[in-house]
N, C-alpha and C positions, 0 to 999 in steps of 0.2 A: 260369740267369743268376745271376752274383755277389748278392752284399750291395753291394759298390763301384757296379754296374750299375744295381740295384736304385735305389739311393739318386741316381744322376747323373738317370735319367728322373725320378725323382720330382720331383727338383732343377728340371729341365727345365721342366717338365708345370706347378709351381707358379710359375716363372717369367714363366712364357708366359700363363697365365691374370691375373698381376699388369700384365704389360704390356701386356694386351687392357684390364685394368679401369681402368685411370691411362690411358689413350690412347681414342680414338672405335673403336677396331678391333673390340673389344667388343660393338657394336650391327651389325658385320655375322653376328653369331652369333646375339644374345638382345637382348631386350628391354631398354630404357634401366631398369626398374624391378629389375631381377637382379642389377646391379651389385654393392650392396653382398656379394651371395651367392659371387659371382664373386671378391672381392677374397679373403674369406675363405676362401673354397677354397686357390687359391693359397699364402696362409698357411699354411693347415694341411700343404700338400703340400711346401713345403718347413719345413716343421718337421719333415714325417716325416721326409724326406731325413736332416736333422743327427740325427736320433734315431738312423736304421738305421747312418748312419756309426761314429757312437757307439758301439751295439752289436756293430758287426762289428771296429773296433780293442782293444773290451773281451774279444769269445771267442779274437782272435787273439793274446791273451796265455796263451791256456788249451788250444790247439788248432793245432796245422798247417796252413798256408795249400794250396787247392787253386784250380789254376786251372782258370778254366770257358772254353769259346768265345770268342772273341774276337768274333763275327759277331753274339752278343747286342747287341754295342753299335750296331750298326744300327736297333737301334728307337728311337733316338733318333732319327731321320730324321723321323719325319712330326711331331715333337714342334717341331724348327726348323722345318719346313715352317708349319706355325702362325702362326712368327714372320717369316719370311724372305717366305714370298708369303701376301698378305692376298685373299681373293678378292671380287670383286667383288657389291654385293647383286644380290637375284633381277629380271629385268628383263621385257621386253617378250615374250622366249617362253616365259618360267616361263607369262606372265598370261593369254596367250592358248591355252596350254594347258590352262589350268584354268578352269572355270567363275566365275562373281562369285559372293563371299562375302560377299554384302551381307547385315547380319542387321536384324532390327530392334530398337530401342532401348530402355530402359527408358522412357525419356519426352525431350523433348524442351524442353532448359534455356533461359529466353530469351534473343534475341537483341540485341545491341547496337544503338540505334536510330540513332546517330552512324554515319556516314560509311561507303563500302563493308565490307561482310562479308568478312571473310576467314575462309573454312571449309577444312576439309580435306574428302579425296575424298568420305570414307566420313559426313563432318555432313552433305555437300552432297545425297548418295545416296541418306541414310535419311532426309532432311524430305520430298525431293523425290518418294522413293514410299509412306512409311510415314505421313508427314504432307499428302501431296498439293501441299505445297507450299506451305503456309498463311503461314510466317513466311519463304519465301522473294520474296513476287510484291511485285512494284515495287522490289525491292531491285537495285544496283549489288554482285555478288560477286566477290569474286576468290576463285581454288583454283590449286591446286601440287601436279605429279604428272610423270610421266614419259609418253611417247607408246607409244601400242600401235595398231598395223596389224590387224586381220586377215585375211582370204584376199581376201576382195572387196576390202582396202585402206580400208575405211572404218576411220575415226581414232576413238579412245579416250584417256582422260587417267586413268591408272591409279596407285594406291600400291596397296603387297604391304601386310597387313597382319597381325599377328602375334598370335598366344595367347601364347607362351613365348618362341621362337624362331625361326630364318629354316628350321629344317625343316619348322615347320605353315605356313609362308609362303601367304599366298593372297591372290588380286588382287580390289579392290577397283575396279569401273570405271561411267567415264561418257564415255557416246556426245556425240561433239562435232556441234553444227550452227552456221550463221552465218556470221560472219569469218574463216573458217579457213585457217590459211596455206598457200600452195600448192605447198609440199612441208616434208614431215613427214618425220624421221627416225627411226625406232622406237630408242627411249631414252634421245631427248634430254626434259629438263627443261623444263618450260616455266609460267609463271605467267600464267593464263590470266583475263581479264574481261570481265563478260559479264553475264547474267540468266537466270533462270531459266524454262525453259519444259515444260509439263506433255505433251512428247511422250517418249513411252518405246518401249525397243527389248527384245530376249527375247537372251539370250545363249546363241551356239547349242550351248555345252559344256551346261550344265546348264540349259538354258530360264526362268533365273532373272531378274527385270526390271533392267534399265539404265536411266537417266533420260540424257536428254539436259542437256545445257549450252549455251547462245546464247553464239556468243561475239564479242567486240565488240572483242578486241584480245588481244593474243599475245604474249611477249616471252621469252625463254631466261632461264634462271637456272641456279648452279651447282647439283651433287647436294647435297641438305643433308646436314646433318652425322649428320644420321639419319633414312636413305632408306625407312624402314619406318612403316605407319601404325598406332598402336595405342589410335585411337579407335573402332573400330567395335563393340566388344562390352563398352565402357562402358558 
C-alpha cells in the first residue's frame, strides 16, 4: 500500500472514531466513560494522516513515484462501514445465551426515602440477593430494561452490562412475576412498576440466582440513549 493509501485509511479510521465520539454512536461500541479516550484517538489518527501526507509529498521531491495496486484502496470499506451502518446494541439473544453476570457490590449506598425508587437492572439485582432485600421491602420501584424469553417463554427484564465495551457485553437479568402483560415481545423496552419480592430463580446458563420483580404495571418506553448498563461492578 502507498503513503497516499496509507495516509486516506488513517484519515478515515480518525474520522470515524470522531464522529462516533461528538454523536451517541460511540456507546454502541464503549462505555459512556472512554469517550474522552475515543475523541483523542481520532485526533491523533488524523494528525497521523497530514503528517504521512506530508512526508510522502516531501520524498517525492527527492525520489520517483511508484505505483502500488489499486485494490489496496478497498480497505477502506470496512472503515465507512463504521460510518455508513451503526449496528444495533446486544439484545434479547446475546442475554439468553449467556449466563447472568450479576456480581456483588462493594456496599450498598442509601436509598432515597422520597417517592418511588428508580433503580437500574443490576441496583435492583444486587440488593434483592446480595442484600436480601432490606432497603427494598415496602418500597414502590420502578426499573428500565429490555424483554428476554427463554425456551419455556417465561419473561425477564434484562440490561447488557459492560466492563469496557459491547465485546465483554453481559446480561444482567430479573425474572418477572405479577402484572405481566399478556404478550411480550423479546426486545421491546419497557419501564416496569412494581415491588420487590424475595422469590428467586437459578439461571440455567450458568446456575447463577435471578431475583424476581412483582410487577404492578407495565408501559413501553424508547431505547435509551445508552442501551448498556454499567452499574454493576461499581
Amino acid at each position: 500500500m502507498n503513503r497516499h493509501a496509507q495516509a486516506a485509511l488513517l484519515f478515515l479510521l480518525g474520522a470515524t472514531l470522531l464522529h462516533a465520539g461528538t454523536t451517541d454512536l460511540y456507546l454502541r461500541y464503549v462505555k459512556a466513560g472512554l469517550r474522552p479516550l475515543l475523541l483523542l484517538s481520532g485526533a491523533v489518527l488524523i494528525a497521523a494522516a497530514v503528517a504521512t501526507v506530508w512526508y510522502e509529498r516531501r520524498s517525492a521531491r527527492t525520489a520517483g513515484h511508484h505505483h502500488e495496486p489499486r485494490v489496496s484502496w478497498l480497505l477502506a470499506l470496512p472503515v465507512l462501514a463504521l460510518i455508513l451502518v451503526a449496528p444495533p446494541a446486544l439484545g434479547s439473544y446475546s442475554a439468553m445465551h449467556a449466563g447472568t453476570a450479576l456480581q456483588k457490590p462493594f456496599g450498598f449506598p442509601e436509598l432515597s426515602a422520597e417517592g418511588p425508587l428508580r433503580l437500574g437492572v443490576a441496583d435492583y439485582a444486587g440488593r434483592a440477593v446480595y442484600d436480601d432485600g432490606r432497603s427494598l421491602r415496602g418500597r414502590q420501584i420502578k426499573v428500565t430494561g429490555f424483554v428476554a424469553l427463554d425456551r419455556a417463554g417465561e419473561p425477564y427484564l434484562v440490561r447488557m452490562a459492560l466492563n469496557c465495551c459491547a465485546a465483554d457485553a453481559q446480561p444482567v437479568k430479573i425474572a418477572l412475576t405479577g402484572r405481566i402483560p399478556p404478550v411480550l415481545q423479546p426486545d421491546t423496552w419497557l419501564e416496569l412498576s412494581g415491588t420487590y419480592t424475595p422469590k428467586r430463580t437459578r439461571d440455567p446458563v450458568n446456575n447463577a440466582p435471578i431475583p424476581y420483580f412483582r410487577v404492578t404495571d407495565a408501559k413501553p418506553v424508547p431505547t435509551p440513549r445508552d442501551p448498556y448498563d454499567e452499574t454493576w461492578n461499581s
